[in-house]
KEKE-3310 file (N, C-alpha, C; in steps of 0.2 Angstrom, whole numbers, plus 5000, padded with zeros to 4 digits):
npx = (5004:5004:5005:5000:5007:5004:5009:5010:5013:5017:5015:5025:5021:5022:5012:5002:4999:5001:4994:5002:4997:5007:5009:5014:5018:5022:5030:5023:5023:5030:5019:5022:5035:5052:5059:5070:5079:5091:5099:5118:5120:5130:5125:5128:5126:5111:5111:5098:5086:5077:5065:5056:5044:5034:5019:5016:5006:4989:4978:4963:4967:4974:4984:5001:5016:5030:5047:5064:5078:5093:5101:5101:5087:5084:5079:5066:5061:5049:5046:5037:5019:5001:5004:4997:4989:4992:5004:5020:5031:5045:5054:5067:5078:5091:5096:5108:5115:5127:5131:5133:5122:5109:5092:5077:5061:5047:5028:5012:4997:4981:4964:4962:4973:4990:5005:5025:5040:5057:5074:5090:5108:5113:5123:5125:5137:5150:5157:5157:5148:5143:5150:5157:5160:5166:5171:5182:5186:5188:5185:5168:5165:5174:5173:5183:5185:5187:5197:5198:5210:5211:5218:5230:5224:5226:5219:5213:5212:5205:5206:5203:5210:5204:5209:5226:5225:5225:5229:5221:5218:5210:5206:5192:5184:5171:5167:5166:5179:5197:5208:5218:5227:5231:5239:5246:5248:5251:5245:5245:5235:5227:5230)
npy = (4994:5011:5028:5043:5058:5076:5088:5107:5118:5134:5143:5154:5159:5168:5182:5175:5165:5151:5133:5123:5104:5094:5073:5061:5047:5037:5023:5014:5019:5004:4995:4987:4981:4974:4966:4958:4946:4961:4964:4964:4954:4940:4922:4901:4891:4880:4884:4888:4902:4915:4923:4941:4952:4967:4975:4990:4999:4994:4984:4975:4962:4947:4938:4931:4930:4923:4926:4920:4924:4923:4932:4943:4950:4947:4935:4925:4913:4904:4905:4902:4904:4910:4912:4915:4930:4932:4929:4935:4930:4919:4904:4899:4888:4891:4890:4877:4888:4896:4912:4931:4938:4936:4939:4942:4940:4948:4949:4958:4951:4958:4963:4971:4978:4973:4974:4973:4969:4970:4966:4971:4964:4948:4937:4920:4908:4894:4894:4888:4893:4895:4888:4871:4864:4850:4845:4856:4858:4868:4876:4884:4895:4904:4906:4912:4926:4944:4957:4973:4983:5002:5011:5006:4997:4983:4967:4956:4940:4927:4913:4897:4881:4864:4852:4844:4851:4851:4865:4877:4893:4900:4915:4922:4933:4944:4938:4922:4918:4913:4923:4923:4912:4909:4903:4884:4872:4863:4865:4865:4863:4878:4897)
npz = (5000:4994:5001:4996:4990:4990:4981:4980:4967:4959:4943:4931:4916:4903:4906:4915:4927:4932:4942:4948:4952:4959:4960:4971:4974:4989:4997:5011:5028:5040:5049:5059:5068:5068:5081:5085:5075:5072:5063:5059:5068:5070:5069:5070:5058:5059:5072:5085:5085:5092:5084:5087:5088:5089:5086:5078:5074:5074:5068:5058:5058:5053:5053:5055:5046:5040:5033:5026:5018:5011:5004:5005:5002:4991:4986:4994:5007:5015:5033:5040:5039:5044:5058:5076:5080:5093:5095:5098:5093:5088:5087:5077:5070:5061:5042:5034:5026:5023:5024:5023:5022:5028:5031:5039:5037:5044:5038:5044:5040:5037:5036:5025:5019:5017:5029:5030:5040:5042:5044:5046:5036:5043:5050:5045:5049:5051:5061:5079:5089:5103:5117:5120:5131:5139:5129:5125:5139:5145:5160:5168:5173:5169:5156:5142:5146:5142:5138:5133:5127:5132:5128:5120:5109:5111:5114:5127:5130:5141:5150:5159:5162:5166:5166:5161:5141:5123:5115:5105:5100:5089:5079:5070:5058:5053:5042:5045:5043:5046:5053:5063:5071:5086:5098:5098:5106:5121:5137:5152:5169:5176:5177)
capx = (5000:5006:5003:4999:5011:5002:5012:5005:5017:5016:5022:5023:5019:5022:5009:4997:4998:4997:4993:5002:4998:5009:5006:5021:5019:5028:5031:5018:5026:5028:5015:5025:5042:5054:5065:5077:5085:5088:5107:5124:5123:5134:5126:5132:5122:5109:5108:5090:5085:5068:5063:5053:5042:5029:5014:5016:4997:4985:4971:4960:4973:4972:4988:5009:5019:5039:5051:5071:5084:5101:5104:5100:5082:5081:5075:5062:5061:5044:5048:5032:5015:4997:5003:4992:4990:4995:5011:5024:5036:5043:5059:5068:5083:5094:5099:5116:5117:5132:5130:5134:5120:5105:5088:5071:5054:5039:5020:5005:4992:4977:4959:4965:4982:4996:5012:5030:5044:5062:5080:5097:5108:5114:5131:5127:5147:5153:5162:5155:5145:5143:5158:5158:5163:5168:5177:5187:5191:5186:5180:5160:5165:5180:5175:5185:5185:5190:5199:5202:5214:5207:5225:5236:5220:5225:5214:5215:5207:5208:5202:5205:5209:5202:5213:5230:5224:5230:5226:5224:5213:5209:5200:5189:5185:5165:5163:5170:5188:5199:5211:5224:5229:5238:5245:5245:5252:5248:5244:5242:5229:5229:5230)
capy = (5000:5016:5034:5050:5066:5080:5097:5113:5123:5138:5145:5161:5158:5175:5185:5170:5163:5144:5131:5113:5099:5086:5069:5056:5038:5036:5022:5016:5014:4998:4995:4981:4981:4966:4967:4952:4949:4966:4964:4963:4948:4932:4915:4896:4889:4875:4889:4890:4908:4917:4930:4943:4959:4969:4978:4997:5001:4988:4983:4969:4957:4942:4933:4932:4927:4925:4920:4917:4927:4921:4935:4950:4951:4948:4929:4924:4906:4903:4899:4899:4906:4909:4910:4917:4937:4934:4926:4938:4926:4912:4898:4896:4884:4894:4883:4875:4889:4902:4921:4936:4942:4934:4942:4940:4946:4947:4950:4958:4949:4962:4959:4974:4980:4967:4976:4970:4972:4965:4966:4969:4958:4944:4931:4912:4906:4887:4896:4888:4902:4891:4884:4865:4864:4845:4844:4859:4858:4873:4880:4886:4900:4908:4907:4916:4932:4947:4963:4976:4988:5008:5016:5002:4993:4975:4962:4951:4934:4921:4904:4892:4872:4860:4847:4846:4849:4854:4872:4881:4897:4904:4921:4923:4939:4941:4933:4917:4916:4912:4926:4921:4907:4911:4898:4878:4870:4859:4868:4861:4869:4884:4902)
capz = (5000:4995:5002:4992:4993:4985:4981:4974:4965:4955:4938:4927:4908:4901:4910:4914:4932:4932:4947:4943:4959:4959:4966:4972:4978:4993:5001:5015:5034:5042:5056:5063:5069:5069:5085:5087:5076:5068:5060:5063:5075:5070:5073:5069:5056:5063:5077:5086:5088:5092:5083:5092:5083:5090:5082:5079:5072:5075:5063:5057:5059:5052:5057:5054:5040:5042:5027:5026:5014:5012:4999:5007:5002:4984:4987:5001:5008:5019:5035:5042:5039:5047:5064:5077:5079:5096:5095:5095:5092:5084:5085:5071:5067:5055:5041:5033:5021:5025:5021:5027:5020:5027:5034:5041:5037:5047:5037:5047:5037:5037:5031:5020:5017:5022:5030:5033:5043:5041:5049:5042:5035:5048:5047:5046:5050:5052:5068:5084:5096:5109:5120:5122:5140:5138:5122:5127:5146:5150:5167:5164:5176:5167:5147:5138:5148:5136:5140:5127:5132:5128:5125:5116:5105:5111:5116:5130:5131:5147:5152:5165:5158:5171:5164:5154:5134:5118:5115:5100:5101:5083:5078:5066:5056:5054:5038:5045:5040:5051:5052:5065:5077:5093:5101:5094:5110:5125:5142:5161:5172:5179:5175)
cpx = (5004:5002:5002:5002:5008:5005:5012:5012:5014:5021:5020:5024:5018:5018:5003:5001:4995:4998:4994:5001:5002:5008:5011:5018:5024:5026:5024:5025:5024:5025:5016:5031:5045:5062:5070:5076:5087:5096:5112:5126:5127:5132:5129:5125:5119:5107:5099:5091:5079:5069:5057:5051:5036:5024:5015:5007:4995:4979:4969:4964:4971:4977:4996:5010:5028:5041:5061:5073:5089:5104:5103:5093:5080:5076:5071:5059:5054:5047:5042:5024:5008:4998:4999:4995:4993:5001:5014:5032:5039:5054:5061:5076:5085:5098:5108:5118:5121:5131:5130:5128:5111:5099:5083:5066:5048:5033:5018:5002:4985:4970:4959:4972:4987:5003:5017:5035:5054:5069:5086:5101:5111:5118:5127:5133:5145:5157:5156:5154:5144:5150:5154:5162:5170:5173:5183:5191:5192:5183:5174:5161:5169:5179:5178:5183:5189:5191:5201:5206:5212:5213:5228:5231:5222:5220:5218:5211:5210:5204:5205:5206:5208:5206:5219:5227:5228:5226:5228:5218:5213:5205:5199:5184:5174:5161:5164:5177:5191:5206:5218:5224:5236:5240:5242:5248:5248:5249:5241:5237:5232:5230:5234)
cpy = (5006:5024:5039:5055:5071:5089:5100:5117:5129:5143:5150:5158:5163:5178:5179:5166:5156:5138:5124:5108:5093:5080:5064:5053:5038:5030:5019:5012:5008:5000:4989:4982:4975:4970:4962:4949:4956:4968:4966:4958:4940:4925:4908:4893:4882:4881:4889:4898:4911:4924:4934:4951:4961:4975:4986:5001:4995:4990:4976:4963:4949:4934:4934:4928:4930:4921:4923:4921:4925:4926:4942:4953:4949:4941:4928:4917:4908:4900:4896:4904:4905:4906:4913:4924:4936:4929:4932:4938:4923:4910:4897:4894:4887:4887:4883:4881:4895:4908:4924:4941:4939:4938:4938:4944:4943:4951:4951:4956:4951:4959:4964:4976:4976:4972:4973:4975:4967:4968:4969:4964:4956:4940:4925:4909:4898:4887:4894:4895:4901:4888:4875:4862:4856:4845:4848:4859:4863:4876:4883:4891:4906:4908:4912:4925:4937:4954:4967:4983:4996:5009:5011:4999:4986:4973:4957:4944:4930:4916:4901:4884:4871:4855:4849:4845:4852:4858:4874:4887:4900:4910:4921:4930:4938:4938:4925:4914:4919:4918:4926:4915:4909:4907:4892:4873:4865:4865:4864:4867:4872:4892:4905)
cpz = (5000:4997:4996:4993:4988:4986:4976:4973:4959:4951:4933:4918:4906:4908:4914:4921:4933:4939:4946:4953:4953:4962:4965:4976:4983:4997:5009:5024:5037:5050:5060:5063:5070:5075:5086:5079:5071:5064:5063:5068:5071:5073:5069:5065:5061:5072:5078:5088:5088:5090:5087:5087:5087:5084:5084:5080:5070:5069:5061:5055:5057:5055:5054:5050:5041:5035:5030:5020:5014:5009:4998:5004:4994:4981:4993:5001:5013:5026:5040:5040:5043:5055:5069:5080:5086:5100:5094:5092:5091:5083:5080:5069:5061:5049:5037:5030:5024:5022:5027:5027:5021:5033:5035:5040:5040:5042:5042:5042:5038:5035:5025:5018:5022:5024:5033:5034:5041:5043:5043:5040:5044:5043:5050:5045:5050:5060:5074:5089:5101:5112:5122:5127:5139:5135:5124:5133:5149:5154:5166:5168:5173:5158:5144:5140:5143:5137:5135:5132:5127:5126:5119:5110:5105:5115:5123:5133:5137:5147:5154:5161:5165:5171:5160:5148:5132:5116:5111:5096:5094:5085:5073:5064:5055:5047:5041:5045:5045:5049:5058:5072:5082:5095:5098:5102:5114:5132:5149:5162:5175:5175:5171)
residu = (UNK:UNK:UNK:UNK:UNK:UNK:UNK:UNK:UNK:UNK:UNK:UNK:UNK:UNK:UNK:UNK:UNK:UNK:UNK:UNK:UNK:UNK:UNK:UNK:UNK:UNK:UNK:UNK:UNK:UNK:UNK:UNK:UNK:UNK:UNK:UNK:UNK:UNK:UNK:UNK:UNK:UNK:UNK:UNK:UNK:UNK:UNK:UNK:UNK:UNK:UNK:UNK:UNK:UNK:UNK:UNK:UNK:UNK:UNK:UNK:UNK:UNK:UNK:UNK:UNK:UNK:UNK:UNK:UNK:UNK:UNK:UNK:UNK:UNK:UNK:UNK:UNK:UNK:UNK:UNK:UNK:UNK:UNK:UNK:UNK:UNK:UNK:UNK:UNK:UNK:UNK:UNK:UNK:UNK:UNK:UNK:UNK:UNK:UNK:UNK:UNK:UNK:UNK:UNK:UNK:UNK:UNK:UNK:UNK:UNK:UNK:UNK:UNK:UNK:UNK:UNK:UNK:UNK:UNK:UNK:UNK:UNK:UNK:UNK:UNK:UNK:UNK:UNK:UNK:UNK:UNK:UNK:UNK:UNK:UNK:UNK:UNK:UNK:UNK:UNK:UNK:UNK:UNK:UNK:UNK:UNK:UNK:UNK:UNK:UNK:UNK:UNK:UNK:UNK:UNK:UNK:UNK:UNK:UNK:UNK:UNK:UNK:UNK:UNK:UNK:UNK:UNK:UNK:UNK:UNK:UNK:UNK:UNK:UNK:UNK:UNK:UNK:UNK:UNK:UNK:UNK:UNK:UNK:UNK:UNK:UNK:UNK:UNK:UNK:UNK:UNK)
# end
């Protein structure tokens, strides 16, 4: 649904004073808001995450409609449709597909004019987002504490092993790629 922009102007034709309206399409605002996730965030494909929208201007509401983008909006995957008006929110397992470039869109489905809403892009990575306490051997109290320093701009990462492992903490840049490995070694516990 587009709005109406009407602007009168006026103009000299020799002596003859004339009165032209213009009328411009613009655009109609969205009357739903998509608050989580709203771009910029990095999850791990296979990821669950809820998304989360609330209603700006309410109307004959008939129900919500969500789809999926991998490609920054120019395709749209269904991920669910005809959910009920008063859900505001919905679980959804991100899938295998990598991009840097992927969004979500929520529909109001109206009994008249449907409006949507939808996020920036978001990263689906291969880079684990969660820590795997086990596998790794690290304390669930001390994850990876991370100190940036204001004056000098280095980083400092810490973590406790519970046992002696072989440690070899990588960074990755927020496409995914693996941008440098700091240590490769083995390490006893302790700080």
């Amino acid at each position: 649904m587009n709005a109406i922009n009407i602007s009168k102007h006026s103009l000299i034709f020799g002596s003859v004073l004339s009165t032209i309206l213009i009328f411009t399409a613009l655009p109609a605002e969205s009357h739903v808001l998509l608050d989580y996730p709203t771009g910029g965030e990095i999850f791990s494909h296979g990821e669950v995450i809820t998304m989360k929208w609330h209603i700006l201007i309410d109307h004959e509401q008939l129900d919500w409609d969500l789809y999926f983008s991998s490609d920054g909006g120019t395709h749209w995957q269904t991920i669910a449709e005809n959910l009920p008006v008063e859900q505001p929110e919905f679980d959804y397992a991100l899938p295998d597909t990598l991009t840097a470039n992927a969004r979500v869109r929520i529909v109001q489905d109206n009994v008249a004019a449907d409006y949507q809403a939808e996020n920036g892009d978001f990263t689906i990575s291969d880079v684990i987002s969660g820590i795997d306490q086990v596998n790794l051997g690290i304390s669930p109290v001390e994850d990876f504490e991370c100190f940036t320093g204001s004056f000098n701009g280095l980083t400092t990462f810490g973590s406790m092993l519970i046992h002696e492992e072989h440690v070899s903490p990588e960074i990755f840049d927020l496409s995914g790629r693996m941008i440098e490995s700091v240590i490769n070694t083995r390490l006893i516990p302790g700080k």
